[in-house]
TORPA-4810 file (N, C-alpha, C, O; in nm, 3 decimals):
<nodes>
NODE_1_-3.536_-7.379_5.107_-3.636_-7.430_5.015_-3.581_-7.559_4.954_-3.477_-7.580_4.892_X
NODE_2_-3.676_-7.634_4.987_-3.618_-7.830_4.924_-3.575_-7.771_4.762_-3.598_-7.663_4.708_X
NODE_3_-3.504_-7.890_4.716_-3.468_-7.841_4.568_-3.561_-7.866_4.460_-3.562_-7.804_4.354_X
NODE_4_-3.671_-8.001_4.506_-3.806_-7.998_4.418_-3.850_-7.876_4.376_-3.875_-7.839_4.261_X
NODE_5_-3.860_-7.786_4.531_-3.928_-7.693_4.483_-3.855_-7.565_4.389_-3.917_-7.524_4.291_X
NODE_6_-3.763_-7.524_4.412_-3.671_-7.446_4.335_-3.671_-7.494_4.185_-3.660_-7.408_4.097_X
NODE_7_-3.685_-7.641_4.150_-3.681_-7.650_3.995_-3.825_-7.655_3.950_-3.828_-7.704_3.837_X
NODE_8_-3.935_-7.626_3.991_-4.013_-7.587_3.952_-4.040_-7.455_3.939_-4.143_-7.437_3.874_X
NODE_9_-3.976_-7.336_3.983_-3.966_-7.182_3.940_-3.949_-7.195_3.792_-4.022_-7.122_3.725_X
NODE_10_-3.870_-7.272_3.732_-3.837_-7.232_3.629_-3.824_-7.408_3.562_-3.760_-7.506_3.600_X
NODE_11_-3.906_-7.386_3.463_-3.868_-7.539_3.376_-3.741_-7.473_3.257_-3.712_-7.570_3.187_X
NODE_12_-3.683_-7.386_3.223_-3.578_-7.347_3.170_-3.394_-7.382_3.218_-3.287_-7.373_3.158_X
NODE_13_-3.435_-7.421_3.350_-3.321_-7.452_3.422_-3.305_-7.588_3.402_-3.365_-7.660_3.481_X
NODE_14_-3.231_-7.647_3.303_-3.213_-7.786_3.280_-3.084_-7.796_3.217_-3.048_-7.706_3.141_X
NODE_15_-3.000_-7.911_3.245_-2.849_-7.930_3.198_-2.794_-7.879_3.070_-2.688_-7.818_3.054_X
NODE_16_-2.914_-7.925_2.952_-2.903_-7.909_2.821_-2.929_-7.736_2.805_-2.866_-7.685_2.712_X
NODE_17_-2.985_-7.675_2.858_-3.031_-7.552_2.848_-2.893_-7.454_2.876_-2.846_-7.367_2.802_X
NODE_18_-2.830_-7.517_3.059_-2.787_-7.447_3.095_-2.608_-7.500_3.029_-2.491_-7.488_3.067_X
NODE_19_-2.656_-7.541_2.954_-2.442_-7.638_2.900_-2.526_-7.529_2.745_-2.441_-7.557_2.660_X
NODE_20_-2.571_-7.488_2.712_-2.626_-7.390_2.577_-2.566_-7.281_2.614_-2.457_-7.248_2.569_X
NODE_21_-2.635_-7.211_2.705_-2.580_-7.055_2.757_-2.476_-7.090_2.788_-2.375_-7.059_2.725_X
NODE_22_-2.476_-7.151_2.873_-2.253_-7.132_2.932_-2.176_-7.084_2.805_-2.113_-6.979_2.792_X
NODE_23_-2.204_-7.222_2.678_-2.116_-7.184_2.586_-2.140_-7.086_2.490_-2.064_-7.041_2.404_X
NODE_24_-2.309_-7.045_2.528_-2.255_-6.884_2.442_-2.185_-6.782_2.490_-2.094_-6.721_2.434_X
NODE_25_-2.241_-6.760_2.623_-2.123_-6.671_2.704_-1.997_-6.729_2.692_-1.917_-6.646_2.649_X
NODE_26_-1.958_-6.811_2.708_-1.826_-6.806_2.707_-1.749_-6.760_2.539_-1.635_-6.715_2.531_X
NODE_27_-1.843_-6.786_2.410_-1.841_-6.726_2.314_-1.828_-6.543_2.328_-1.734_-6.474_2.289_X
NODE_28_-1.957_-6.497_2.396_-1.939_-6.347_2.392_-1.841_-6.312_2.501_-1.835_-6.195_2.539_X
NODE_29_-1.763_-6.403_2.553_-1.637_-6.363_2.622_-1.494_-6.354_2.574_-1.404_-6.282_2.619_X
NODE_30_-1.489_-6.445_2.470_-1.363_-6.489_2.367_-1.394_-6.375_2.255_-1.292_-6.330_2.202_X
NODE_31_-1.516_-6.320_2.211_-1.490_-6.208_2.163_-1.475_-6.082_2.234_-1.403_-6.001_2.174_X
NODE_32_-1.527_-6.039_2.355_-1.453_-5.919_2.456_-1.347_-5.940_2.458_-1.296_-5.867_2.373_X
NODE_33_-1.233_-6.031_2.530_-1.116_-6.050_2.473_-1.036_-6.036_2.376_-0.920_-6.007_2.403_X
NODE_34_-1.083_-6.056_2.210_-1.064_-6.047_2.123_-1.050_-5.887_2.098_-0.955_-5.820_2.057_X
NODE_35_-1.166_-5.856_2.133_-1.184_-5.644_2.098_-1.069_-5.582_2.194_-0.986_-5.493_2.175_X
NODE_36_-1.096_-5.660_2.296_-0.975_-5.578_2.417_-0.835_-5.590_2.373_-0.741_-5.518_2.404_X
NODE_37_-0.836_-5.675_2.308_-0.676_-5.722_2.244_-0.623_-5.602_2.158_-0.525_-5.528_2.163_X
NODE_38_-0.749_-5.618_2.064_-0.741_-5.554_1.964_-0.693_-5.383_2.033_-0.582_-5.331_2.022_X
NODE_39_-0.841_-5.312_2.117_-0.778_-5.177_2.114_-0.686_-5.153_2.199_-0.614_-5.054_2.184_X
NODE_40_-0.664_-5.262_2.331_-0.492_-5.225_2.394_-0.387_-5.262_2.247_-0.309_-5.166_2.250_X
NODE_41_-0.354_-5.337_2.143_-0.248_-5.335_2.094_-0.233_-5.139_1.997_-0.132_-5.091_1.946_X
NODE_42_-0.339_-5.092_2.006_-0.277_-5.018_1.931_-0.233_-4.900_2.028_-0.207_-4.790_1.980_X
NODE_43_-0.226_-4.921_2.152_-0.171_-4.829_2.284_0.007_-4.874_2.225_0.053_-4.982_2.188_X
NODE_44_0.071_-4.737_2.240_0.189_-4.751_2.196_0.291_-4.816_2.322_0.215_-4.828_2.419_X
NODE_45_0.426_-4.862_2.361_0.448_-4.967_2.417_0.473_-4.817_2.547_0.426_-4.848_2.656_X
NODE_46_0.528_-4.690_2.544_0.549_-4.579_2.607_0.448_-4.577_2.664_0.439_-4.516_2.770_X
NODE_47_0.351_-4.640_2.614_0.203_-4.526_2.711_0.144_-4.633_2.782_0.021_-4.622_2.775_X
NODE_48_0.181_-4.738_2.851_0.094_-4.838_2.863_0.148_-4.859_3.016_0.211_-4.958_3.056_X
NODE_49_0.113_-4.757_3.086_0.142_-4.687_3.223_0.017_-4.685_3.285_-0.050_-4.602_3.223_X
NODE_50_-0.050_-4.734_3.378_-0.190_-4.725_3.482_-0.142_-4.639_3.625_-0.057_-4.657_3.712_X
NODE_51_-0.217_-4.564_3.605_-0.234_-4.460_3.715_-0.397_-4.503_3.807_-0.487_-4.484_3.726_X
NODE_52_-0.429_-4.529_3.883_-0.546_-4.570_3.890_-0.633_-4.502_4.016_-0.543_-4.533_4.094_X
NODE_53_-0.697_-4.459_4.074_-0.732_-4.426_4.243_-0.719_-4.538_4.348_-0.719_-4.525_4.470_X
NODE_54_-0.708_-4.645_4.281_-0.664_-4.770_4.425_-0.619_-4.910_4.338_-0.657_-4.919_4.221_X
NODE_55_-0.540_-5.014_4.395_-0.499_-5.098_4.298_-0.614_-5.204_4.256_-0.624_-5.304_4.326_X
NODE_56_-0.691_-5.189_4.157_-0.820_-5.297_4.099_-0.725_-5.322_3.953_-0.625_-5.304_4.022_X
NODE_57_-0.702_-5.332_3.898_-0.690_-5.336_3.764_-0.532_-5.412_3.790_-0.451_-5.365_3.710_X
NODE_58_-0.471_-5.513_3.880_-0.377_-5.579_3.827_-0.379_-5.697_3.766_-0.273_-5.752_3.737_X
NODE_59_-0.509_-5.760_3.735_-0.559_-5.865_3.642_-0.520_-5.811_3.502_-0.423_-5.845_3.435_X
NODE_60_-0.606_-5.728_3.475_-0.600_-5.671_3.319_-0.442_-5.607_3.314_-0.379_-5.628_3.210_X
NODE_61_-0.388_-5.543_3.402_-0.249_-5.517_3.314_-0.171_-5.602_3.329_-0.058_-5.554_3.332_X
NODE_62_-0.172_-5.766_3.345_-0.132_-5.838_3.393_-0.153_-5.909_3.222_-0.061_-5.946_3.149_X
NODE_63_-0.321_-5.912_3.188_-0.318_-5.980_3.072_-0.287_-5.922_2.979_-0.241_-5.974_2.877_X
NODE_64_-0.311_-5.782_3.000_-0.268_-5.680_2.859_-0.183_-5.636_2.851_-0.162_-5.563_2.754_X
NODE_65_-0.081_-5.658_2.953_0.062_-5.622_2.946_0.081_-5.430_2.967_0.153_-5.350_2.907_X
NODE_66_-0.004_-5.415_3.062_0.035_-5.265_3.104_0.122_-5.287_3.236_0.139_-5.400_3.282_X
NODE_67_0.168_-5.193_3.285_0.237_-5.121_3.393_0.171_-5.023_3.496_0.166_-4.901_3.475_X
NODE_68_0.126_-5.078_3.595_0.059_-5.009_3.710_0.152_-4.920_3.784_0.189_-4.960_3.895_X
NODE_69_0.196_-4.808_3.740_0.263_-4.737_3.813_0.231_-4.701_3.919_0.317_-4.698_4.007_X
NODE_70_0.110_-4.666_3.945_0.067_-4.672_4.095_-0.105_-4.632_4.096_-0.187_-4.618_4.006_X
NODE_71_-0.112_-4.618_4.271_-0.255_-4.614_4.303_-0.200_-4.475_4.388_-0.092_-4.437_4.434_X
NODE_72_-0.362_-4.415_4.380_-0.372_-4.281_4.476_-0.392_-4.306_4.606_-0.340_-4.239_4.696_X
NODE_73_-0.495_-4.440_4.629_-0.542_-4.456_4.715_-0.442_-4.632_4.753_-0.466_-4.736_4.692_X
NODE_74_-0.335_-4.618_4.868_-0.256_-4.731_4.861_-0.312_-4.842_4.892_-0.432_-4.830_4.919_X
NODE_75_-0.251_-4.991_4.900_-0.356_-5.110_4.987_-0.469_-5.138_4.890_-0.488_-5.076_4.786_X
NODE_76_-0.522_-5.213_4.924_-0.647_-5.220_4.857_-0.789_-5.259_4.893_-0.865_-5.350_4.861_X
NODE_77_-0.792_-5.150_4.975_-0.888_-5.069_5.037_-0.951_-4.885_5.040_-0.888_-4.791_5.089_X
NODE_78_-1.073_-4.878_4.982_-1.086_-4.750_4.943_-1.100_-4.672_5.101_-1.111_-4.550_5.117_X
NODE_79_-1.096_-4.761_5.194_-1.099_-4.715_5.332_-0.957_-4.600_5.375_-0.955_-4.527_5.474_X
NODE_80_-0.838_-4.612_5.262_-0.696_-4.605_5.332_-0.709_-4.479_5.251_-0.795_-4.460_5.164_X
NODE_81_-0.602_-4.383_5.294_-0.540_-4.269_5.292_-0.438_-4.252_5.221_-0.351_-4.339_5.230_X
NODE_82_-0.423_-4.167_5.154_-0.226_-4.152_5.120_-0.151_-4.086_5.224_-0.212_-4.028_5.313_X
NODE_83_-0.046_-4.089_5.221_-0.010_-3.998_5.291_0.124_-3.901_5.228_0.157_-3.910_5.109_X
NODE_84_0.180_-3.827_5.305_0.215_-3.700_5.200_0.310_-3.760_5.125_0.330_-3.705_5.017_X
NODE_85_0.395_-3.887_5.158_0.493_-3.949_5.145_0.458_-4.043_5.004_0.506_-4.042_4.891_X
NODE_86_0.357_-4.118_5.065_0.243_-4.192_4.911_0.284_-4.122_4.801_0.368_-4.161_4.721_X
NODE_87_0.206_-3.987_4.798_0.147_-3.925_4.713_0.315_-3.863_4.652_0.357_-3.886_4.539_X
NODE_88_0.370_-3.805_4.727_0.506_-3.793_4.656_0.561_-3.874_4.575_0.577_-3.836_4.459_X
NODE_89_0.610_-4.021_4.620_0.619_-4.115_4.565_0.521_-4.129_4.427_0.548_-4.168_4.313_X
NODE_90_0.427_-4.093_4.472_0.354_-4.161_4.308_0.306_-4.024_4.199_0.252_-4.038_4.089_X
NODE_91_0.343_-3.898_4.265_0.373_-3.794_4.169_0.536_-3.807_4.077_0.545_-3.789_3.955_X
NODE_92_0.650_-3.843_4.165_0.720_-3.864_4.081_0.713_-4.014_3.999_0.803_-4.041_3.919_X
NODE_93_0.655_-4.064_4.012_0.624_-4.210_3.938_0.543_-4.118_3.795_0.602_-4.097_3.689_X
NODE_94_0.445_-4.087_3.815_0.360_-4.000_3.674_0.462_-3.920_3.657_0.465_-3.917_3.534_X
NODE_95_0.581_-3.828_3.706_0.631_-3.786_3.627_0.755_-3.840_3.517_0.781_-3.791_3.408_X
NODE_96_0.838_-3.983_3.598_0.901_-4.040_3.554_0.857_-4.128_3.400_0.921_-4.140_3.295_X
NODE_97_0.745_-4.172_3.431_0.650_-4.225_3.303_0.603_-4.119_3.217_0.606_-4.141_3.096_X
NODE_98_0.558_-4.001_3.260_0.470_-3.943_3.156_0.329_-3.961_3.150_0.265_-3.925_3.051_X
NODE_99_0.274_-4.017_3.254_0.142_-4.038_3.273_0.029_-3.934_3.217_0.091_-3.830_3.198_X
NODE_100_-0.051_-3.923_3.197_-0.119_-3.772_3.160_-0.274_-3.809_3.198_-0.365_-3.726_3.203_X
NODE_101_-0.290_-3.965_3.226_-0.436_-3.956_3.242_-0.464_-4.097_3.369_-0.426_-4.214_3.362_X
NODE_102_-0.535_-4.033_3.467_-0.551_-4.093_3.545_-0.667_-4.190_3.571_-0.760_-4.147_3.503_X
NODE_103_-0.702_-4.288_3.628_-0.825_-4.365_3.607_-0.852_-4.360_3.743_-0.773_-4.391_3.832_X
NODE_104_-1.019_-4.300_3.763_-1.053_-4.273_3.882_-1.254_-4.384_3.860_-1.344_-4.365_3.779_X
NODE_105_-1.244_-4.465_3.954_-1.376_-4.576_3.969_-1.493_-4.437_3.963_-1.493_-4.327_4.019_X
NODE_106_-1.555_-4.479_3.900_-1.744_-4.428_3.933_-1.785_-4.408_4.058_-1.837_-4.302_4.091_X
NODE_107_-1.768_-4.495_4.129_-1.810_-4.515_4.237_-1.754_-4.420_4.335_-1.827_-4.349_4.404_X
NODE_108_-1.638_-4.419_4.339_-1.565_-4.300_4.424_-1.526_-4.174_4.374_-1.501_-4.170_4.254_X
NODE_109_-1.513_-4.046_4.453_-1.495_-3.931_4.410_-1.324_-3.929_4.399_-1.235_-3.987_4.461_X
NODE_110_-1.327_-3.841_4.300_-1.181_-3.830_4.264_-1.132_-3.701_4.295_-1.070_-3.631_4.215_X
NODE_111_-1.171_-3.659_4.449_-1.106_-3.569_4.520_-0.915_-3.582_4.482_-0.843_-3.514_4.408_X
NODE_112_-0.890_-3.684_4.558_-0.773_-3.758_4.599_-0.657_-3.769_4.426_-0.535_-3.757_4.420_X
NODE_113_-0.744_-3.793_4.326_-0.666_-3.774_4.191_-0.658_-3.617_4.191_-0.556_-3.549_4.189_X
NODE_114_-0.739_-3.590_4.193_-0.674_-3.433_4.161_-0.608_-3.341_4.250_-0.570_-3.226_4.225_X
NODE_115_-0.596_-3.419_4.377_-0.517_-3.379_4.464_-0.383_-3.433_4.420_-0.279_-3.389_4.469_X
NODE_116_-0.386_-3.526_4.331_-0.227_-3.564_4.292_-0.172_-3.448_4.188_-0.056_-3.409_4.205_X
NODE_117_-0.257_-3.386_4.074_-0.263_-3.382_3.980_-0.224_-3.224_4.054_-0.117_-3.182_4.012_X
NODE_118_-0.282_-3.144_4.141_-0.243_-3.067_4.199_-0.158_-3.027_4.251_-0.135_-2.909_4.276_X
NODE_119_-0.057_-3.176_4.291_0.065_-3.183_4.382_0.181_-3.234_4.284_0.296_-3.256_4.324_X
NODE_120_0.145_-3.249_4.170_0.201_-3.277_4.092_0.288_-3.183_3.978_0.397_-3.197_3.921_X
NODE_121_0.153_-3.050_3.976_0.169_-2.945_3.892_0.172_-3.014_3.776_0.266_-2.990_3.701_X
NODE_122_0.109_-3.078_3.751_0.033_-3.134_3.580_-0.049_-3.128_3.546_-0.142_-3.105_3.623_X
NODE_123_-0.071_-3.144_3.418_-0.225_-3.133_3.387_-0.230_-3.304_3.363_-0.147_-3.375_3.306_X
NODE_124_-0.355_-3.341_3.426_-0.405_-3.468_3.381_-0.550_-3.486_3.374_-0.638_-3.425_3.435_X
NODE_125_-0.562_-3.614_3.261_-0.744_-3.623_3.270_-0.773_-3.757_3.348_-0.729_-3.872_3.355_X
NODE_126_-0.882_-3.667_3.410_-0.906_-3.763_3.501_-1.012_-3.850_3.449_-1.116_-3.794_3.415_X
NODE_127_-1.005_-3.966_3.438_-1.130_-4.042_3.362_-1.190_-4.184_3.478_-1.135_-4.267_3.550_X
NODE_128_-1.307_-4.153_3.448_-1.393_-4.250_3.518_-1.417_-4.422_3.468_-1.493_-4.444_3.375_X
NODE_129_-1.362_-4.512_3.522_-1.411_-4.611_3.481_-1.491_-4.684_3.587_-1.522_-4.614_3.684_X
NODE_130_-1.535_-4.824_3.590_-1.657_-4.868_3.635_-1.585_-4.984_3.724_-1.486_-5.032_3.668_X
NODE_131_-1.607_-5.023_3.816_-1.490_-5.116_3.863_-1.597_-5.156_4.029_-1.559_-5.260_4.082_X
NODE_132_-1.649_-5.124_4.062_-1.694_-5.153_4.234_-1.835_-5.206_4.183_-1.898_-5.248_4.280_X
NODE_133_-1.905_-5.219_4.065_-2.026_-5.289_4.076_-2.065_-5.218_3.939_-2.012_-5.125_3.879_X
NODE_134_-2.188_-5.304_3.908_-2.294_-5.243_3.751_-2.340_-5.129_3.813_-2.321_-5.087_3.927_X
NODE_135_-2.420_-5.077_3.695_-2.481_-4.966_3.758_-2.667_-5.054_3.709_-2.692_-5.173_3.691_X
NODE_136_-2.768_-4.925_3.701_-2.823_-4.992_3.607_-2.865_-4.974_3.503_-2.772_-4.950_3.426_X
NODE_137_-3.018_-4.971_3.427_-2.955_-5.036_3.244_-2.940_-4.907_3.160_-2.927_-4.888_3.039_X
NODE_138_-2.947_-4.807_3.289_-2.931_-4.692_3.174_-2.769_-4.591_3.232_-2.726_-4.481_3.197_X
NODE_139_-2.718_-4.693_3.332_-2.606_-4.596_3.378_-2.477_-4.652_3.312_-2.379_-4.643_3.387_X
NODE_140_-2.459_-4.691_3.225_-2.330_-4.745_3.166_-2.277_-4.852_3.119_-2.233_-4.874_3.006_X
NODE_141_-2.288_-4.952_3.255_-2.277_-5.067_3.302_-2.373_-5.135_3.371_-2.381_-5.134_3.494_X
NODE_142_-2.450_-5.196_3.295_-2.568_-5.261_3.308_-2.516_-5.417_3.324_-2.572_-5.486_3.408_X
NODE_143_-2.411_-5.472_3.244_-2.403_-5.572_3.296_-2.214_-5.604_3.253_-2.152_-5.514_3.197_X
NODE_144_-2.165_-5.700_3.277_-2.063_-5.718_3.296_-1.989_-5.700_3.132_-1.885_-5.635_3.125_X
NODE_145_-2.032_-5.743_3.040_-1.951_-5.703_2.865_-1.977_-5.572_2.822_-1.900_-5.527_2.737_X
NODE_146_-2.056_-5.510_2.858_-2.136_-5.372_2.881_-1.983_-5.261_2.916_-1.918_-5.190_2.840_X
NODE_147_-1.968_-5.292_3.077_-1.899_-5.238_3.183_-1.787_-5.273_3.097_-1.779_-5.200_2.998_X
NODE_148_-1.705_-5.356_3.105_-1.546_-5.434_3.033_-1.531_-5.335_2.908_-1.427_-5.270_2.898_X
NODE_149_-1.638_-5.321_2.807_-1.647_-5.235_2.649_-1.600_-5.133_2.685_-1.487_-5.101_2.649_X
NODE_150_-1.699_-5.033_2.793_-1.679_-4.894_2.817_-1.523_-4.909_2.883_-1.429_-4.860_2.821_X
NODE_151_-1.507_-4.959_2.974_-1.346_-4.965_3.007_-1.261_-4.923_2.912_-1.215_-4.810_2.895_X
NODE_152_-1.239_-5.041_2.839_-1.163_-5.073_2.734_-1.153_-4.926_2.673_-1.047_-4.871_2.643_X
NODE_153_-1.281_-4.874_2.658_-1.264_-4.768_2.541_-1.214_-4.684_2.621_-1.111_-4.635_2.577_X
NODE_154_-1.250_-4.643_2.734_-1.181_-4.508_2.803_-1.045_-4.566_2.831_-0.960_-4.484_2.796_X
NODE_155_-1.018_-4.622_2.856_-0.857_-4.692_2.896_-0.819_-4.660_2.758_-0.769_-4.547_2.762_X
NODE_156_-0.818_-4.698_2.654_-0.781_-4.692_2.518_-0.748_-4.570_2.491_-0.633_-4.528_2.481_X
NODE_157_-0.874_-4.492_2.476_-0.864_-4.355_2.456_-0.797_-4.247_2.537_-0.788_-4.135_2.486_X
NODE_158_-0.751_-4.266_2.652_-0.725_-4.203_2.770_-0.551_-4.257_2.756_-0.480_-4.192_2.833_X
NODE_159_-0.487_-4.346_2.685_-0.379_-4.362_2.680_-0.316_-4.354_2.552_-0.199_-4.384_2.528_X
NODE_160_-0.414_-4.306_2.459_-0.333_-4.303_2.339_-0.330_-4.181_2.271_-0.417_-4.094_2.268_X
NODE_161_-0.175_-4.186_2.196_-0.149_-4.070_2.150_-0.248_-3.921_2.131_-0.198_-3.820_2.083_X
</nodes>
């Protein structure tokens, strides 16, 4: 479609309009940041251990200063397997840390965590966060500050005392 026609869908799409929104989002982004700061600092420096079902989350413990002790699911691909060797390896990793709560995506079943948690002989909670896509406006994560909030809080809550 020529681009004449595309800027006539919408007379809202204009430089001044769209240099407005950018910088409010980027406003309601410097405050997600701000909240995320806020409830990872009060995670004590012991507990700030990621257990996760596959490796997504090395951005955020990267900015928030956690420790990815490991993934259930190795690679990073939900396609891959553990194998008995994996999973050994990363049972004694949760036991060396003290892990107690595992983070397993929405999207995928967390057979495979509680097969750790099983092989582990621990008790752990297994908690769901949102990570492979939104859902929609009534499943959680409707849109991206939405999805990041609920994180935050189950990550928060799921690691502290």
């Amino acid at each position: 479609m020529p681009w004449n026609r595309c800027s006539a869908i919408s007379t809202e799409w204009n430089p001044a309009t769209m240099s407005t929104r950018a910088a409010e989002y980027r406003g309601q982004l410097q405050s997600l940041d701000e909240e995320m700061s806020a409830l990872f600092a009060a995670i004590p420096d012991e507990r700030r251990a990621l257990v996760t079902n596959h490796h997504v989350f090395g951005y955020l413990a990267d900015r928030f200063d956690f420790e990815v002790v490991g993934a259930v699911i190795p690679g990073g691909t939900t396609l891959a397997a553990p194998s008995a060797s994996d999973l050994s390896d990363l049972v004694d990793a949760v036991d060396s840390t003290g892990v107690r709560t595992v983070f397993a995506e929405s999207s995928s079943p967390d057979r495979l965590v509680q097969a750790l948690a099983s092989e582990a002989d621990i008790s752990v909670d297994v908690v769901q966060l949102f990570t492979e896509s939104l859902t929609g406006p009534d499943g959680g994560a409707p849109d991206y500050l939405t999805m990041m909030r609920v994180n935050t809080e189950r990550i928060a809550a799921g690691l502290s005392p």
